[in-house]
C-alpha positions, 0 to 999 in steps of 0.5 A, a space after each residue: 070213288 073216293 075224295 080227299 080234301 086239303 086246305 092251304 093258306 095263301 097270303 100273296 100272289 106268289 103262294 097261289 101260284 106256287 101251289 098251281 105249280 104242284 098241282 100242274 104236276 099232277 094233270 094228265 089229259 083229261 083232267 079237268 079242274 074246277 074253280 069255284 070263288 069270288 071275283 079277286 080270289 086268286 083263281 088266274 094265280 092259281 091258274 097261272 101257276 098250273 100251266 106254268 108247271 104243266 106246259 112249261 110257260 111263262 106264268 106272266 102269259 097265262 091270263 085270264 080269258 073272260 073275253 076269249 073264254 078259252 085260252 090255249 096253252 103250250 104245244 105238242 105233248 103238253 097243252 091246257 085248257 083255260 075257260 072262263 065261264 063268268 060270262 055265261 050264265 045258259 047252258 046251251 052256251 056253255 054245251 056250245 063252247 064244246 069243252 068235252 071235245 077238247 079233254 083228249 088234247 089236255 087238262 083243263 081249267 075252269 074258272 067259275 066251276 060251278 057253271 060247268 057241273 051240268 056238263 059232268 066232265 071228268 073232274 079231277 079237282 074241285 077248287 074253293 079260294 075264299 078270301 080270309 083278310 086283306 092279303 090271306 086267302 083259304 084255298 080248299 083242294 078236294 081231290 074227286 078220285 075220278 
């Protein structure tokens, strides 16, 4: 299995989510992405922008679920999976919310992707924001080959 990395510079809003888009494009059911980055990095953008191009929704309905932990999006065909890990820190929670079962529906994406790994779900892309100045942002798209 190999991987491929990419880095993109953001310097708004609007770039985190373009570059969502594109990679909302590539998703298949089962995919999941990873979000890994402080809080403020960009990672609803960057989220807003995949289920934009993946379900066909307004982007500006795709918000963070960190109360909810686990927002739907879109219907039929074309569903994903939004998850929200910062509030949980046990294992046994997150095992709980039965994030595996949900993969055959659609793609996933998880925000604070350093919580899931011990689920080992089919990752398709590990994703690092890192803030890089007051607007600019480093994003770092490894492309696991699974």
């Amino acid at each position: 299995m190999s991987s491929t990395t990419e880095t993109h510079k953001s310097t708004s809003e609007t770039e985190t989510e373009r570059l969502g888009r594109s990679l909302g494009q590539t998703l298949s059911p089962g995919d999941v992405v990873l979000l890994y980055g402080d809080l403020g990095s960009g990672k609803t953008a960057l989220s807003k922008g995949i289920a934009a191009a993946y379900c066909g929704i307004d982007p500006r309905k795709a918000t963070s679920p960190t109360y909810v932990l686990v927002h739907r999006y879109g219907g039929g065909e074309r569903i994903l999976f939004h998850v929200d890990l910062y509030r949980l820190d046990k294992a046994e929670e997150i095992r709980g919310l039965g994030l595996d079962e949900l993969l055959d529906q659609g793609p996933m994406v998880i925000e604070w992707g350093e919580k899931a790994e011990p689920l080992q779900l089919p990752v398709r892309y590990k994703i690092t924001l890192e803030s890089a100045g007051d607007n600019e942002r480093h994003i770092h798209v490894v492309e696991t080959g699974a």
